[in-house]
C-alpha positions in Angstrom: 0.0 0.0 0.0 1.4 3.1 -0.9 1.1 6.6 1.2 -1.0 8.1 -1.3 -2.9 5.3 -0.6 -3.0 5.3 3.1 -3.9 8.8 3.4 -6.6 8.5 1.2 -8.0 5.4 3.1 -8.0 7.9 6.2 -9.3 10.7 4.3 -12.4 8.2 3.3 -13.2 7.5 6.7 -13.7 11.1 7.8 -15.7 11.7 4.7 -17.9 8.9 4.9 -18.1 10.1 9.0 -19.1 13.3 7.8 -21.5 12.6 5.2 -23.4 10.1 7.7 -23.5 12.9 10.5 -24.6 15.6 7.8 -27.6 13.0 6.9 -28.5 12.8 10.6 -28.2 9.2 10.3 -26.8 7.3 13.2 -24.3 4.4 12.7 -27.7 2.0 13.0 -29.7 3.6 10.8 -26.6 3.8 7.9 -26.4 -0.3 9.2 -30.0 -1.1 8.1 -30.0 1.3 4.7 -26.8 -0.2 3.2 -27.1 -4.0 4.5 -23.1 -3.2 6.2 -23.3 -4.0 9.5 -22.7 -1.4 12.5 -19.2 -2.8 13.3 -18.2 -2.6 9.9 -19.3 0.7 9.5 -17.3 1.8 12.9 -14.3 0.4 11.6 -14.5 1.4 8.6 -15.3 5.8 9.9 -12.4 4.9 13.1 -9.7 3.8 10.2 -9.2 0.8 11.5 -10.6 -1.4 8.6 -9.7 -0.9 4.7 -13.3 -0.3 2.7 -13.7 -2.6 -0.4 -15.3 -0.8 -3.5 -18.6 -2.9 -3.2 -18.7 -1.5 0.6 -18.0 1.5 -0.3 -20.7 1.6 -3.2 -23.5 0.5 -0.3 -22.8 2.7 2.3 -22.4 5.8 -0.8 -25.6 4.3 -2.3 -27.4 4.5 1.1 -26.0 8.2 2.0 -27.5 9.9 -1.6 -24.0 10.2 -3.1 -22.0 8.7 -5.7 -18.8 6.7 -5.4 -17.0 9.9 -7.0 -18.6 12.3 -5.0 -16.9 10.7 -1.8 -13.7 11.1 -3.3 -14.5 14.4 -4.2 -14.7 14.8 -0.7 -11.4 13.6 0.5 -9.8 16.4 -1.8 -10.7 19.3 0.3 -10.4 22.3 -1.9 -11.6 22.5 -5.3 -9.4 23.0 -8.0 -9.6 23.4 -12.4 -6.3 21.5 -12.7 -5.8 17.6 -11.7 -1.8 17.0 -12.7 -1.0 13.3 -12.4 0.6 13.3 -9.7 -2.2 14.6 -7.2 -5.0 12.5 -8.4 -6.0 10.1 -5.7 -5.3 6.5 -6.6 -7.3 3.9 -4.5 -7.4 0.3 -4.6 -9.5 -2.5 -3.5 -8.2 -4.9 -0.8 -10.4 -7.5 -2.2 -10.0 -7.8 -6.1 -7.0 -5.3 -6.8 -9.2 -3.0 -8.8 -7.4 0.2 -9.3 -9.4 3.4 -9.2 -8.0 6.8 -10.2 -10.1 10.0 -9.7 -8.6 11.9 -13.4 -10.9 14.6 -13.2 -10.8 18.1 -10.7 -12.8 17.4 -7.4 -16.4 19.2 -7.4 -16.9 20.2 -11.3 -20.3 18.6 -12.9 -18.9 16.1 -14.8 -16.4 13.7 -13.2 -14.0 11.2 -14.7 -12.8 8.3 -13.5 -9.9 5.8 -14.7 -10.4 1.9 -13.6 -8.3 -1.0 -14.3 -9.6 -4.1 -13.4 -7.4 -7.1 -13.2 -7.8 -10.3 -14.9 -10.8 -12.8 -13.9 -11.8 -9.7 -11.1 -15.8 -8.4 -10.8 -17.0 -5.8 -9.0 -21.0 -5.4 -8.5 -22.9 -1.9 -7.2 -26.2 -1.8 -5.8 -29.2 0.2 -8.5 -29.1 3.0 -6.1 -25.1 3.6 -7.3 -26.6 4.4 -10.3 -29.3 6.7 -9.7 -27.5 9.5 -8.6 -25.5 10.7 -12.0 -25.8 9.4 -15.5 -23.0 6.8 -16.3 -21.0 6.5 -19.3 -18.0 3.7 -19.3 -15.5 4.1 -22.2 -13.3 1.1 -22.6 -9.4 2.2 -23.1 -8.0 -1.4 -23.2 -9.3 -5.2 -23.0 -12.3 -6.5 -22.9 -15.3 -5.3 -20.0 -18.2 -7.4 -19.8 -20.8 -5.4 -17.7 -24.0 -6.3 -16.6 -26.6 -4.4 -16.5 -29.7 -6.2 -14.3 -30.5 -8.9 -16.4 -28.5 -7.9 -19.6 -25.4 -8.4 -20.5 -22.9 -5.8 -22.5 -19.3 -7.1 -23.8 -17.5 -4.3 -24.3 -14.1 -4.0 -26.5 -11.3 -1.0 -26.5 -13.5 2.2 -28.4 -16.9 0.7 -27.0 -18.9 3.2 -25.1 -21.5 2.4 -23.1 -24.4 4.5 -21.7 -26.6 3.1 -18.7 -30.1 3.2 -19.2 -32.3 3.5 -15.7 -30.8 2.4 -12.3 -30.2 -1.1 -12.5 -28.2 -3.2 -10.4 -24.6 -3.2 -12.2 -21.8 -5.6 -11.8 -17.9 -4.6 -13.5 -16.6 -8.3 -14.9 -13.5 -8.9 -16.5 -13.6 -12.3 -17.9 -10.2 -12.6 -19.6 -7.1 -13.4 -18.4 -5.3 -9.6 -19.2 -5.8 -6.5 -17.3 -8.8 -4.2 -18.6 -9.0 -0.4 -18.6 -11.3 1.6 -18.7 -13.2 5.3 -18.2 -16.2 5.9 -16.3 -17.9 9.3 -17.1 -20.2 10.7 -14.2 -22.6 13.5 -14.9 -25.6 15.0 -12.7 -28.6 14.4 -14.5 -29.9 17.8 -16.1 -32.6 19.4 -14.3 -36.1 20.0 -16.4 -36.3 23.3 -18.1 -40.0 23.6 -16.5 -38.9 22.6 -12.9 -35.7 25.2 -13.2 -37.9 27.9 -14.3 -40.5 26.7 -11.2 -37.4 27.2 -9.0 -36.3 30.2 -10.1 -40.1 31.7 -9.8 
């Protein structure tokens, strides 16, 4: 593990902290909307445990925010330039996926690099997926992604919009390394309800 990632691990457990205290939801109540149980949840907010990206996208899913959103978070300030360098890198303790936040913390859109090893899957609750409109881009290898009940195999160039929230599950198949981009947006608000809001 490198320091990067080590600070970012603690950086996630104050954000996740915060964003449960600034829902006014109580270590219980997170327990029973995300299916993570309390302790995990303690030890996950104290530092003391390492979050996996599926636990991570069930306690985010639970809280109203998305995966990239909570990163967002650990950055702090907000910023129009992301050099190399200073874009968190985080990886899963379970299946070695590799995640890097590319994009500046808190614009509207927000891109994100993943590689995902050989023979690894990594599956999200439908509620990941309600909060932004998903694109996935597929830089190198082969991504099969499924999406409920149907399946998309996706090659380098594909590009791959998600319909309505669905349970989704990230499968790499093969045995080589796949890469790819996911593209976050907010969905656009209605021109009628903007212009009701700004009445």
């Amino acid at each position: 593990m490198t320091a990067m990632t080590d600070a970012l691990t603690v950086n996630l457990a104050t954000a996740l902290r915060a964003a449960r205290t600034t829902a006014d939801l109580s270590v219980s109540a997170l327990a029973e909307r995300s299916g993570v149980s309390r302790a995990m949840i303690a030890k996950v907010e104290r530092g003391e445990a390492q979050p996996t990206a599926v636990l991570l996208g069930r306690l985010t899913a639970a809280l109203g925010l998305t995966l990239s959103e909570l990163f967002a978070r650990t950055e702090g300030r907000s910023r129009r330039l992301a050099r190399l360098a200073e874009q968190p890198v985080w990886v899963d303790p379970a299946t070695g996926y590799r995640r890097r936040a590319v994009s500046p913390p808190g614009g509207p859109a927000q891109l994100v690099e993943v590689d995902l090893p050989a023979g690894a899957e990594v599956a999200y609750p439908a509620e990941s997926y309600q909060m932004a409109n998903h694109q996935i881009w597929v830089l190198e290898g082969t991504l099969r992604f499924r999406e409920g009940e149907v399946e998309h195999e996706l090659h380098a160039g594909d590009c791959l919009e998600l319909g309505a929230p669905k349970p989704g599950t990230y499968v790499n198949a093969t045995d080589r390394p796949c890469r790819y981009l996911v593209v976050l947006s907010r969905p656009l608000v209605p021109s009628s309800t903007a212009q009701h809001r700004n009445s």
